[in-house]
N, C-alpha and C positions, 0 to 999 in steps of 0.2 A: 197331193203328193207331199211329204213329207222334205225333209231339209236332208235328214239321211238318204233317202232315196235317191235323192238329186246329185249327191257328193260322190256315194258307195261305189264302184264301178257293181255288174253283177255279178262279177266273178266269186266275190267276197260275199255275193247273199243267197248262193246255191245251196241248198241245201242247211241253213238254220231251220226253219221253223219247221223241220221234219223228226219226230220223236225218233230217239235213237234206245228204244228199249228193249231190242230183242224180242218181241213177243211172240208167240205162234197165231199164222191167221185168224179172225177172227171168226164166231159161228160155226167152227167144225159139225156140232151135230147138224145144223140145221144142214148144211150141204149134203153130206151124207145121203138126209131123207130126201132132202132136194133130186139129189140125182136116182135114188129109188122109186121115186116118184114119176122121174122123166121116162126111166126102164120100163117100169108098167103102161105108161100113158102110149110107148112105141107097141108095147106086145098087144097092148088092144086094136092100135090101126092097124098092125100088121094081120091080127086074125079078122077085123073087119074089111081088110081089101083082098082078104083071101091068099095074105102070102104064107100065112101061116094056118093049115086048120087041122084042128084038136080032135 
């Protein structure tokens, strides 16, 4: 533990070491396919348990 640490109350070290740069979350595409992927992975157990058939 540090000297600062021991001094600092916590009040005072909330929220430093968090980047304050606005950015947009990160990997949009990848979620995206993420969740198209998830969509398909449902419609296949759904046509294989029979709640859905083609």
């Amino acid at each position: 533990m540090t000297a600062e640490a021991k001094t600092v109350p916590a009040s005072k070290k909330i929220g430093k070491d968090v980047a304050k740069s606005g950015a947009k979350p990160p990997f949009p595409f990848r979620t995206i396919i993420s969740v198209i992927l998830l969509a398909g992975n449902f419609l296949v157990a759904a046509i294989y348990f029979h709640l859905i058939n083609p």
